[in-house]
Each structure stands twice: as structure tokens, then as C-alpha cells.
Predicted model as a PDB file, atoms N, CA, C, CB and O in Angstrom, pLDDT in the B-factor column:
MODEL        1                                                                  
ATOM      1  N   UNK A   1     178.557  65.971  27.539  1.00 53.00           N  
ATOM      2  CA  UNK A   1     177.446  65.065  27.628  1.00 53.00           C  
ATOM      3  C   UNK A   1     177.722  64.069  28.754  1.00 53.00           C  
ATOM      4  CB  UNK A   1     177.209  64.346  26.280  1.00 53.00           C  
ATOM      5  O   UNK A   1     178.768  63.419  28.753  1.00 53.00           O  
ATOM      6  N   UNK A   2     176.784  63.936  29.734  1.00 55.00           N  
ATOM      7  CA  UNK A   2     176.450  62.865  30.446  1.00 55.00           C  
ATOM      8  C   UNK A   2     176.508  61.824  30.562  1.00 55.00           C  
ATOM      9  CB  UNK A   2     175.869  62.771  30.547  1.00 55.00           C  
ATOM     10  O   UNK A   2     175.398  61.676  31.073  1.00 55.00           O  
ATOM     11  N   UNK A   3     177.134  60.305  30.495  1.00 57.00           N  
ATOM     12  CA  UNK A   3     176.369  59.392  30.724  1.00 57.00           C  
ATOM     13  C   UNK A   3     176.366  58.353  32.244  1.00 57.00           C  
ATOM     14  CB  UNK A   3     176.606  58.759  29.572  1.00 57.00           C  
ATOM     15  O   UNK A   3     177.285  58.434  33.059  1.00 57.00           O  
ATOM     16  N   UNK A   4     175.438  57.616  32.385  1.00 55.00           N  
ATOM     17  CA  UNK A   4     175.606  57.140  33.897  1.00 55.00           C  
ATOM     18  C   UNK A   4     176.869  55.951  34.155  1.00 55.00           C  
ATOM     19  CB  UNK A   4     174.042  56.424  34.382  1.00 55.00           C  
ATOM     20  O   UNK A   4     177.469  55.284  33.311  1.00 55.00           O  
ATOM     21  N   UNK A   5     176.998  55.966  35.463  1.00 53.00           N  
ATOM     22  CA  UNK A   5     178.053  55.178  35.343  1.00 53.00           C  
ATOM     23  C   UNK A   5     177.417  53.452  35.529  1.00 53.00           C  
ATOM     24  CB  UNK A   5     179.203  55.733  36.529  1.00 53.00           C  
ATOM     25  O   UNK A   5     176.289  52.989  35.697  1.00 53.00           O  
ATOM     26  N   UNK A   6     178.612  52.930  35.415  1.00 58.00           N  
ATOM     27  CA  UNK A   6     178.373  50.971  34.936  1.00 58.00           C  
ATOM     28  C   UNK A   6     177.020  50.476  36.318  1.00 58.00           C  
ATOM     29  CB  UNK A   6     180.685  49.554  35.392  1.00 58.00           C  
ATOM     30  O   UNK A   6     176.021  49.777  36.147  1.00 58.00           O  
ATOM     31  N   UNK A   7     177.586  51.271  37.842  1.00 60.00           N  
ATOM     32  CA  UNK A   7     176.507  50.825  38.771  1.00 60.00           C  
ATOM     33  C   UNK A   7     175.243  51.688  38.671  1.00 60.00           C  
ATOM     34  CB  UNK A   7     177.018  50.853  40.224  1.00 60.00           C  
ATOM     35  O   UNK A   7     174.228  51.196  39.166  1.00 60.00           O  
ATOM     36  N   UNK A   8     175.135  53.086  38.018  1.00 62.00           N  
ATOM     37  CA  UNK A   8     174.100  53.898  37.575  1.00 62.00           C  
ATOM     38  C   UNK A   8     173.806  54.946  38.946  1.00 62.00           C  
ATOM     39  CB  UNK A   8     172.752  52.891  37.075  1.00 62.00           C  
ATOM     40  O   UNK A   8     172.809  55.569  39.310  1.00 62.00           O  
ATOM     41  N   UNK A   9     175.254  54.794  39.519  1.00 69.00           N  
ATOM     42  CA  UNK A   9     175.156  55.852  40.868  1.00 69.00           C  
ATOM     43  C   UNK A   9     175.494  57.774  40.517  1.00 69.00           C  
ATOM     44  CB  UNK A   9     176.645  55.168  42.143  1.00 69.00           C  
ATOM     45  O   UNK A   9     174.974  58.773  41.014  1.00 69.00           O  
ATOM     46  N   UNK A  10     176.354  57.649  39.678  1.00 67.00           N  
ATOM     47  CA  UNK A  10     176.697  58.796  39.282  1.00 67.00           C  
ATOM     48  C   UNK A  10     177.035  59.209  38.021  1.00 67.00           C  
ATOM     49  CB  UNK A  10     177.458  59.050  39.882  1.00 67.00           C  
ATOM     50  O   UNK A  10     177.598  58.258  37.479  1.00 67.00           O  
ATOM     51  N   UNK A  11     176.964  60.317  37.146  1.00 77.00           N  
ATOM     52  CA  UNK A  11     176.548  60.617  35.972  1.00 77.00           C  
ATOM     53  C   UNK A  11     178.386  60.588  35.709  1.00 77.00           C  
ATOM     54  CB  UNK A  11     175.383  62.123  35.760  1.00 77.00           C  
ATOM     55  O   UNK A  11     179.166  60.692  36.656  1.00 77.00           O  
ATOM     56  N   UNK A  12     178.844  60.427  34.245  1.00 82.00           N  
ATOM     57  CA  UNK A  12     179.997  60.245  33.986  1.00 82.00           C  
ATOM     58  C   UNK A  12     180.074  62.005  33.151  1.00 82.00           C  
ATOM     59  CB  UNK A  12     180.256  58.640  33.099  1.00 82.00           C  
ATOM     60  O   UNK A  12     178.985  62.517  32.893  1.00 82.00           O  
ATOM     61  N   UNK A  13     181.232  62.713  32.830  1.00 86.00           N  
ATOM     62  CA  UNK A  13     181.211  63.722  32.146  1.00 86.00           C  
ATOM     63  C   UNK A  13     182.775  63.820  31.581  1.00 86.00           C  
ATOM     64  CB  UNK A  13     180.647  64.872  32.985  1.00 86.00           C  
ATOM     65  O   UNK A  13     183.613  63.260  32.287  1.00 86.00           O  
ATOM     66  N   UNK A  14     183.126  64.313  30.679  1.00 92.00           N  
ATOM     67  CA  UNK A  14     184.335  64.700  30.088  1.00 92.00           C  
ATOM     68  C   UNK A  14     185.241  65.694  30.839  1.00 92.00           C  
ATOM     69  CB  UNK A  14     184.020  65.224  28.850  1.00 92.00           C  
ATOM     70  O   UNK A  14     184.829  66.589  31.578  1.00 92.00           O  
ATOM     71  N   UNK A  15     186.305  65.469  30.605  1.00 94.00           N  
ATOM     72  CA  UNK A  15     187.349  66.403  31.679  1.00 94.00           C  
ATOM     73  C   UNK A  15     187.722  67.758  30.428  1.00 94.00           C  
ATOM     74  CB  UNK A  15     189.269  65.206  32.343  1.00 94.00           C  
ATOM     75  O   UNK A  15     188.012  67.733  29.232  1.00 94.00           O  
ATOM     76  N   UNK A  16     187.538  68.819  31.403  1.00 95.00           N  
ATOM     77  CA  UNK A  16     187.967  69.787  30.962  1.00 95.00           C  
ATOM     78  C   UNK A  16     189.148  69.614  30.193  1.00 95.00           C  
ATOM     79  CB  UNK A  16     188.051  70.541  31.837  1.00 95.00           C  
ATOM     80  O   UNK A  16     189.852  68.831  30.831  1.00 95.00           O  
ATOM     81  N   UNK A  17     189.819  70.005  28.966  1.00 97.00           N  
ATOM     82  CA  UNK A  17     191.161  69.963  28.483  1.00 97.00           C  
ATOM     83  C   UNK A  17     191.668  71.803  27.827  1.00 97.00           C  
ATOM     84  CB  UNK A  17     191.117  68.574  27.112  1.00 97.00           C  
ATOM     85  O   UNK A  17     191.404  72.530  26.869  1.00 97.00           O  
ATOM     86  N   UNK A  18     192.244  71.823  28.679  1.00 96.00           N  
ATOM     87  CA  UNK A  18     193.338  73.073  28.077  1.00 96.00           C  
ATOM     88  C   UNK A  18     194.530  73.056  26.963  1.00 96.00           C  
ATOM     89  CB  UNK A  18     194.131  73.502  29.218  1.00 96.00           C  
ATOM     90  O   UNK A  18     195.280  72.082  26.891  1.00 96.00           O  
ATOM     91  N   UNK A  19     194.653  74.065  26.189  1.00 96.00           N  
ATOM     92  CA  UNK A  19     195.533  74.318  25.303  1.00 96.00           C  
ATOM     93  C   UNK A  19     196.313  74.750  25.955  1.00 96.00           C  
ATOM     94  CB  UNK A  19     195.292  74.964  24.341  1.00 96.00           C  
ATOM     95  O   UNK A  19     195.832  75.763  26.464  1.00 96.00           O  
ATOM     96  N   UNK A  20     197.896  74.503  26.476  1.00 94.00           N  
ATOM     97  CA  UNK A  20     199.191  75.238  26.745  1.00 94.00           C  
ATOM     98  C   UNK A  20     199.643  75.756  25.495  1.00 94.00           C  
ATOM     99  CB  UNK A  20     200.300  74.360  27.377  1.00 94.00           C  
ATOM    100  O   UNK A  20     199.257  75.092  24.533  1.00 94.00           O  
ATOM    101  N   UNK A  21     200.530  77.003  25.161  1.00 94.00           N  
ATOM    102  CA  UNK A  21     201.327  77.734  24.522  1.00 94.00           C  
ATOM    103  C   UNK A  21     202.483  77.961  25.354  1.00 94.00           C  
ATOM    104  CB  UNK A  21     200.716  78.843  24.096  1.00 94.00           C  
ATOM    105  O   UNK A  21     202.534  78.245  26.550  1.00 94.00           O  
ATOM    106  N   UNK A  22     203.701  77.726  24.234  1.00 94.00           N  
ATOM    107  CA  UNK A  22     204.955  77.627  24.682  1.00 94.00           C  
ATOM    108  C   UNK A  22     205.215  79.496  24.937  1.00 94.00           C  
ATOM    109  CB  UNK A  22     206.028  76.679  23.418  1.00 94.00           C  
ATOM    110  O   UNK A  22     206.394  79.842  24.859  1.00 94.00           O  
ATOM    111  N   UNK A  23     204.347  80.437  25.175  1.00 92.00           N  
ATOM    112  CA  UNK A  23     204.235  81.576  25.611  1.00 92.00           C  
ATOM    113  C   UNK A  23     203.577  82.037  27.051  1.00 92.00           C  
ATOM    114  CB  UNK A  23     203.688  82.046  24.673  1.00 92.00           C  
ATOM    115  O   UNK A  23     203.656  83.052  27.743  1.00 92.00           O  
ATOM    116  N   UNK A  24     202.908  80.813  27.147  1.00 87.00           N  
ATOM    117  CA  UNK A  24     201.812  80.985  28.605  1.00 87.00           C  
ATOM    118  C   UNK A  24     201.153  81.201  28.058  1.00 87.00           C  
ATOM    119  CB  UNK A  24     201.784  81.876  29.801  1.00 87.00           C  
ATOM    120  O   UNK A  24     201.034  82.302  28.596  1.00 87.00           O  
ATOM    121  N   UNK A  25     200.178  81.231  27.075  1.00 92.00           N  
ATOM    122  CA  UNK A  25     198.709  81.559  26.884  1.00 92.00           C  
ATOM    123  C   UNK A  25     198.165  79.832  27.716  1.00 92.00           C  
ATOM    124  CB  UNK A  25     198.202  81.906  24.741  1.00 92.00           C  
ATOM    125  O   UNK A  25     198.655  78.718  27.904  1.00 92.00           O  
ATOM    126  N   UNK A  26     196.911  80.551  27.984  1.00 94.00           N  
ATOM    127  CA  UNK A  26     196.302  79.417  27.926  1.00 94.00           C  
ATOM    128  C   UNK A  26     195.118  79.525  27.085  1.00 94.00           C  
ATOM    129  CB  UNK A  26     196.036  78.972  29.167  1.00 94.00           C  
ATOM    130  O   UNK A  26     194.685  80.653  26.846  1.00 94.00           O  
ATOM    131  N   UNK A  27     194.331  78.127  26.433  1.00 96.00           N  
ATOM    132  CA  UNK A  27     192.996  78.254  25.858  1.00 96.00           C  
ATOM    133  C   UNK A  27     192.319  76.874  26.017  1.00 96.00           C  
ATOM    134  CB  UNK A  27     193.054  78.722  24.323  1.00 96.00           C  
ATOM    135  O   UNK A  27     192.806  75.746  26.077  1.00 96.00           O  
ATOM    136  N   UNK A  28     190.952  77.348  26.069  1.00 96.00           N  
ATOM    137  CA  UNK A  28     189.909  76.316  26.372  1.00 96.00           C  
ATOM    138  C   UNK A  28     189.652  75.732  24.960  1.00 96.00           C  
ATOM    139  CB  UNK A  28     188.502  76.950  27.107  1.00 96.00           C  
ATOM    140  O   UNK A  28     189.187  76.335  23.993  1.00 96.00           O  
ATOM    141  N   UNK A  29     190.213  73.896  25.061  1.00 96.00           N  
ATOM    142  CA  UNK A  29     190.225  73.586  23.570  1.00 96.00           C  
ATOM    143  C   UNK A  29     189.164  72.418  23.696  1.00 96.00           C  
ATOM    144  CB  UNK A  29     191.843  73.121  22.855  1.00 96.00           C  
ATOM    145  O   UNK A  29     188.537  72.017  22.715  1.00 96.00           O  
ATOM    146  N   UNK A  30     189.025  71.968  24.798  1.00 96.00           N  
ATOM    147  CA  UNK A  30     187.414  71.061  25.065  1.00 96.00           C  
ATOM    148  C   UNK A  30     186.581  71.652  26.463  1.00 96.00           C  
ATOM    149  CB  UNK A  30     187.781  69.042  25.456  1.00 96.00           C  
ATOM    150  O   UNK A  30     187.302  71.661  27.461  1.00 96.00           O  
ATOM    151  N   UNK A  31     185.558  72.011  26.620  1.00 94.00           N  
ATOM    152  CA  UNK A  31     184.424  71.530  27.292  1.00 94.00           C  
ATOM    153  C   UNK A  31     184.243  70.511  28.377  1.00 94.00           C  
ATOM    154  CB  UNK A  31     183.784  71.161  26.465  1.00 94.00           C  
ATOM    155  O   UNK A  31     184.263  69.345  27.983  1.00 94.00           O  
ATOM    156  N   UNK A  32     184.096  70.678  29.471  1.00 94.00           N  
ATOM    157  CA  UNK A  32     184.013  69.371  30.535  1.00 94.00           C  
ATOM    158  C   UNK A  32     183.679  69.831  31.694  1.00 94.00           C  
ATOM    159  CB  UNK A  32     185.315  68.532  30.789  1.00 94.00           C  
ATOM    160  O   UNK A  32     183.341  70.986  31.951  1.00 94.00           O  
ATOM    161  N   UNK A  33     183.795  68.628  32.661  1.00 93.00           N  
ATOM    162  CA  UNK A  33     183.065  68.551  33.427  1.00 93.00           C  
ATOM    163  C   UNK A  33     183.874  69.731  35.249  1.00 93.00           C  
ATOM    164  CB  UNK A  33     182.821  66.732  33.342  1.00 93.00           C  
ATOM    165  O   UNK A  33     183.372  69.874  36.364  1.00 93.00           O  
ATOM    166  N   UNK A  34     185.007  70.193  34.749  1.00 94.00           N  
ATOM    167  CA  UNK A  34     185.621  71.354  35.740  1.00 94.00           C  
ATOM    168  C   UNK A  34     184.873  72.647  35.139  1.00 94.00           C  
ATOM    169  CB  UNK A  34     187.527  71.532  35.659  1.00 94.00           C  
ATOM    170  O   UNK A  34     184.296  73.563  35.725  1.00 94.00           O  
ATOM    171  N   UNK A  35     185.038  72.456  34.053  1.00 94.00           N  
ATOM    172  CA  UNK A  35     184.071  74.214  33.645  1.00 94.00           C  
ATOM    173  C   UNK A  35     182.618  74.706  33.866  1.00 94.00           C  
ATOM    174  CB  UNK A  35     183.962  74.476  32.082  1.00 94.00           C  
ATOM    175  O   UNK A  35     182.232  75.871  33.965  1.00 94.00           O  
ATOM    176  N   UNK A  36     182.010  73.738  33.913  1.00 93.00           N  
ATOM    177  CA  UNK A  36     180.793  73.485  34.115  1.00 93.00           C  
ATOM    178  C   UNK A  36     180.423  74.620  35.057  1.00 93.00           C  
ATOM    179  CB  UNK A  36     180.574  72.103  34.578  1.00 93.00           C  
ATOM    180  O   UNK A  36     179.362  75.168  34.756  1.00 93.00           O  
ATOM    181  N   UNK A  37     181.003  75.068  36.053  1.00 93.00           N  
ATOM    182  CA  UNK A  37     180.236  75.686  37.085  1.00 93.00           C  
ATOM    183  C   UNK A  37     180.481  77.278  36.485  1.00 93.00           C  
ATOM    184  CB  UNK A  37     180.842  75.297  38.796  1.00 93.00           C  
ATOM    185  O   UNK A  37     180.239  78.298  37.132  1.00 93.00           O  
ATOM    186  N   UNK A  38     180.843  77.248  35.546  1.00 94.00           N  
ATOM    187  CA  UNK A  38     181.667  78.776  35.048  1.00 94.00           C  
ATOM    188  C   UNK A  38     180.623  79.264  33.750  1.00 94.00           C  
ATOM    189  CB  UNK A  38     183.714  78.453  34.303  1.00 94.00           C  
ATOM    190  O   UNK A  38     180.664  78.395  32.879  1.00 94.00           O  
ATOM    191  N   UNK A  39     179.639  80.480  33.348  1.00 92.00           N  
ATOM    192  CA  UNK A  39     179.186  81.051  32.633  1.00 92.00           C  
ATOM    193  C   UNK A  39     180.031  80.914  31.295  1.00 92.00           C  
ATOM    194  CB  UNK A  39     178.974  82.154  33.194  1.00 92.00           C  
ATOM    195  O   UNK A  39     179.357  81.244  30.320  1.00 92.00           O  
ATOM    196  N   UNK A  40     181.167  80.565  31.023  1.00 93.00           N  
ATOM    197  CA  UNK A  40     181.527  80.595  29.857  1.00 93.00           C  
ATOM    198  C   UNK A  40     182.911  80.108  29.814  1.00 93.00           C  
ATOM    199  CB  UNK A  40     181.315  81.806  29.345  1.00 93.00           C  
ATOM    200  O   UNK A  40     183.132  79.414  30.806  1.00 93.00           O  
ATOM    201  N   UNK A  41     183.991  80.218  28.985  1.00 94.00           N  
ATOM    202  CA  UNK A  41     185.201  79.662  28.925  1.00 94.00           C  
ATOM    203  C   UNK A  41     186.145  80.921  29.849  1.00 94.00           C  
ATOM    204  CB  UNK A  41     185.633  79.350  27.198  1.00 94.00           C  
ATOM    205  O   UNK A  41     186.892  80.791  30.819  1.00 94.00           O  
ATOM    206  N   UNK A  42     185.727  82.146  29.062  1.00 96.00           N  
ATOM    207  CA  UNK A  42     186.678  83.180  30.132  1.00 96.00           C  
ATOM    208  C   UNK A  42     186.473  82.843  31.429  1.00 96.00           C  
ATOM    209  CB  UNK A  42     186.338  84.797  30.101  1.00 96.00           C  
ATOM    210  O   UNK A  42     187.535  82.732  32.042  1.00 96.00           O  
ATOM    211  N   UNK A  43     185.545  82.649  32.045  1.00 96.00           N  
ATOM    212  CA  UNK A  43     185.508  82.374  33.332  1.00 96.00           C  
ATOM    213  C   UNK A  43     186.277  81.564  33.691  1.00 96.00           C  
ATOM    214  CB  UNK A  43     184.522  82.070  33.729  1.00 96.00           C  
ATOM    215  O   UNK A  43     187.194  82.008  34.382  1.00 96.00           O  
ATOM    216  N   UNK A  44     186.276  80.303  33.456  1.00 96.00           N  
ATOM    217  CA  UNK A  44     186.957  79.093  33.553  1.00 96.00           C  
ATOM    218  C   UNK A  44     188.793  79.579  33.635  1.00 96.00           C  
ATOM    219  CB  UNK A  44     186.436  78.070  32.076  1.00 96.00           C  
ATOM    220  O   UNK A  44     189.800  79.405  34.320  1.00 96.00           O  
ATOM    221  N   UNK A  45     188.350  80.215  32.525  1.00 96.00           N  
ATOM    222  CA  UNK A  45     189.977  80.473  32.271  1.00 96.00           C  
ATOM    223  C   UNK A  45     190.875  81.699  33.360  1.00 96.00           C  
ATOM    224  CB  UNK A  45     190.071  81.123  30.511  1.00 96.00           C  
ATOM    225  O   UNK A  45     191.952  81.283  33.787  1.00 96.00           O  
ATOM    226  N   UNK A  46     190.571  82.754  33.677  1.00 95.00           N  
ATOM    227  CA  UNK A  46     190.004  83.372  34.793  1.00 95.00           C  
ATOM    228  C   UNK A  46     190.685  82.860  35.862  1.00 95.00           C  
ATOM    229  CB  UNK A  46     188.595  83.204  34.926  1.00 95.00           C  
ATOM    230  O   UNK A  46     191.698  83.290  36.414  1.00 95.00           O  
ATOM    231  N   UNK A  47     189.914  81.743  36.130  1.00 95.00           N  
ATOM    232  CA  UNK A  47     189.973  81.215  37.390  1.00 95.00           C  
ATOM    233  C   UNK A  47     191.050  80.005  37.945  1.00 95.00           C  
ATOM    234  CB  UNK A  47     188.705  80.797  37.515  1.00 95.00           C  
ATOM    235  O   UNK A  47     191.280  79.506  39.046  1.00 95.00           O  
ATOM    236  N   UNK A  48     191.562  79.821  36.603  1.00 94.00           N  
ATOM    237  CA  UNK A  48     192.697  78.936  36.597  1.00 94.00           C  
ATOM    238  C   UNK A  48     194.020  80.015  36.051  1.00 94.00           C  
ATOM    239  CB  UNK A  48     192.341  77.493  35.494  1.00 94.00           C  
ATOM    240  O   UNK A  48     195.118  79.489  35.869  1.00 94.00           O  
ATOM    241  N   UNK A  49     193.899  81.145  35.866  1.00 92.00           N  
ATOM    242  CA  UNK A  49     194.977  82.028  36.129  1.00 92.00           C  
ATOM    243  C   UNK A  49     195.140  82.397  37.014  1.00 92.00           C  
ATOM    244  CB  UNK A  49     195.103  82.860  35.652  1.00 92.00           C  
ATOM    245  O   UNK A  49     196.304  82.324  37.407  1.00 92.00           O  
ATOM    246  N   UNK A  50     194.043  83.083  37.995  1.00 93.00           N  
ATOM    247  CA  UNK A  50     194.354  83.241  39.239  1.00 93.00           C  
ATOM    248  C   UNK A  50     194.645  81.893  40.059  1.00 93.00           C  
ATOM    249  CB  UNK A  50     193.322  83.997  39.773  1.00 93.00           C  
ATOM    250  O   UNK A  50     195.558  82.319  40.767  1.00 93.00           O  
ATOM    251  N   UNK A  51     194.520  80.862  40.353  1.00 93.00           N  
ATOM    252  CA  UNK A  51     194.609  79.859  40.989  1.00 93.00           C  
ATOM    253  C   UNK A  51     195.837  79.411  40.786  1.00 93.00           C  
ATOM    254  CB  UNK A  51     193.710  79.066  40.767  1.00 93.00           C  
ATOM    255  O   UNK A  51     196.320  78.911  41.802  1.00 93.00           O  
ATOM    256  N   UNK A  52     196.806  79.396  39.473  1.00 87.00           N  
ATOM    257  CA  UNK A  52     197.905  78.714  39.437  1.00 87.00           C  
ATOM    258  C   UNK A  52     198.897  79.693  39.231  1.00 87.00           C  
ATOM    259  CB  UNK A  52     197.891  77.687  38.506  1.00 87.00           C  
ATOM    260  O   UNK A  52     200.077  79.341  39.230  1.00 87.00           O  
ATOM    261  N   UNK A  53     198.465  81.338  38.988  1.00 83.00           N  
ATOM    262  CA  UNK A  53     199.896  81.888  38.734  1.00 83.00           C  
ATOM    263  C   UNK A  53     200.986  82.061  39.862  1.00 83.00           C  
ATOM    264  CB  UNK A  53     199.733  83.209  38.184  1.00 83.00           C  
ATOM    265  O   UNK A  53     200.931  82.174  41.087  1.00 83.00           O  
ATOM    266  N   UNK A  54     201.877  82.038  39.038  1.00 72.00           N  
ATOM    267  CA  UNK A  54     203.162  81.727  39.957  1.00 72.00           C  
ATOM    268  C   UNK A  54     203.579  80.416  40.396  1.00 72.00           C  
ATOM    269  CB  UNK A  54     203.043  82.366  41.148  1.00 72.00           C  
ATOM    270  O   UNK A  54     204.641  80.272  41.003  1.00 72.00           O  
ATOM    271  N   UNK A  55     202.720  79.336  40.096  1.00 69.00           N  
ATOM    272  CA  UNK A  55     202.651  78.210  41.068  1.00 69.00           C  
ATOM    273  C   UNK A  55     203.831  77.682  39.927  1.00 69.00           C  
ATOM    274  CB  UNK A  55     200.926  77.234  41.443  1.00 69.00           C  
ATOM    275  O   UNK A  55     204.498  77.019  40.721  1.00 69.00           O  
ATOM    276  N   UNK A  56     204.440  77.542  38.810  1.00 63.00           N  
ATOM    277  CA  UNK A  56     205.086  76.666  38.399  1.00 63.00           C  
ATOM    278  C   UNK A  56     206.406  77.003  38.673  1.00 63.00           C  
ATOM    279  CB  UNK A  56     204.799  76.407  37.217  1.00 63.00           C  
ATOM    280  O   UNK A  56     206.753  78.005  39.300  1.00 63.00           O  
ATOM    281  N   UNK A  57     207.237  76.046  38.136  1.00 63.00           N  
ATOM    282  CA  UNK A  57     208.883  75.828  38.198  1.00 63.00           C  
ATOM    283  C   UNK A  57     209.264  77.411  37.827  1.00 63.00           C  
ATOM    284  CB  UNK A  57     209.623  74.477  36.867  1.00 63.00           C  
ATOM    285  O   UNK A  57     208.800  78.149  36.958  1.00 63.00           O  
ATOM    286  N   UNK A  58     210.391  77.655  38.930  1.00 59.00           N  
ATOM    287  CA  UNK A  58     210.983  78.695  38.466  1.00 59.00           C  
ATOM    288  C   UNK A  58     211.871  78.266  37.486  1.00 59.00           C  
ATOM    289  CB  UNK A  58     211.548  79.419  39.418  1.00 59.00           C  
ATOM    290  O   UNK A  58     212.415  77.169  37.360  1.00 59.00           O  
ATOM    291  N   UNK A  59     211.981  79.707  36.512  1.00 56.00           N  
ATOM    292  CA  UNK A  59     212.738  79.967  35.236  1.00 56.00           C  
ATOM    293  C   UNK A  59     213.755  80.601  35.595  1.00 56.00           C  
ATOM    294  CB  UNK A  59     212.094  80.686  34.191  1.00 56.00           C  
ATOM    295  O   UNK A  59     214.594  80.403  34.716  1.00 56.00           O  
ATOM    296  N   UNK A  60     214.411  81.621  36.824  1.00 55.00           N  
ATOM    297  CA  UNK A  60     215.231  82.153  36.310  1.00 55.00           C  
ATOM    298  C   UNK A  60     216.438  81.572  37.085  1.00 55.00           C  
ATOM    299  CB  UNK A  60     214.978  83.501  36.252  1.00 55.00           C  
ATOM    300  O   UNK A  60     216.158  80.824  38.022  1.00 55.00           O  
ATOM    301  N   UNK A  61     217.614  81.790  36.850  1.00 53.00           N  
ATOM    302  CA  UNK A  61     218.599  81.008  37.363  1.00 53.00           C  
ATOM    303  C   UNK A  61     218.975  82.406  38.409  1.00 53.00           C  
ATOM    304  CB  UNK A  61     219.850  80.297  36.115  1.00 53.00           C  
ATOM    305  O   UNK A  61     219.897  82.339  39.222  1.00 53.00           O  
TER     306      UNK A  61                                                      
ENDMDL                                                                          
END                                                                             
């Protein structure tokens, strides 16, 4: 949900929030304003697998 901001220039919206699993899953556990452009949560989700895999701290020694 929407609301405007304090000067009434731009609409305010909730930030996307993800579920991490200490496995790598990921899951869409709120709704917001990054998903928005995405048909549904798979999408969203999708698109932040391709975008970040590999990108974290390496694990192996």
C-alpha cells in the first residue's frame, strides 16, 4: 500500500523483505515496493537468483 510522502511529491511503499534459509533457499515473506515490477513472487525471486548467484563470501577454504 501506498502512501504520499510528508511534502506529497512521491508515493511512499514497503520494501520488499526476503526469507534467508541457513540452506540457501530463498522466500518471498513480504510484498513491496522492489517486486512490484514482477508478475508474481517467482519472478521476483528468479531474478534475484540470477542477479546475486555467486556474488557472496566464499565458503571453501
Amino acid at each position: 500500500m501506498s502512501a504520499p510522502l510528508a511534502g506529497g511529491d512521491a508515493p511512499r511503499s514497503a520494501t520488499t523483505t526476503l526469507r534467508l534459509h541457513p540452506d540457501g533457499r530463498i522466500d518471498l515473506h513480504r510484498h513491496g515496493a522492489q517486486d512490484r515490477p514482477y508478475p508474481g513472487a517467482e519472478g521476483y525471486l528468479d531474478h534475484i537468483r540470477t542477479t546475486y548467484q555467486g556474488s557472496g563470501p566464499s565458503t571453501s577454504k
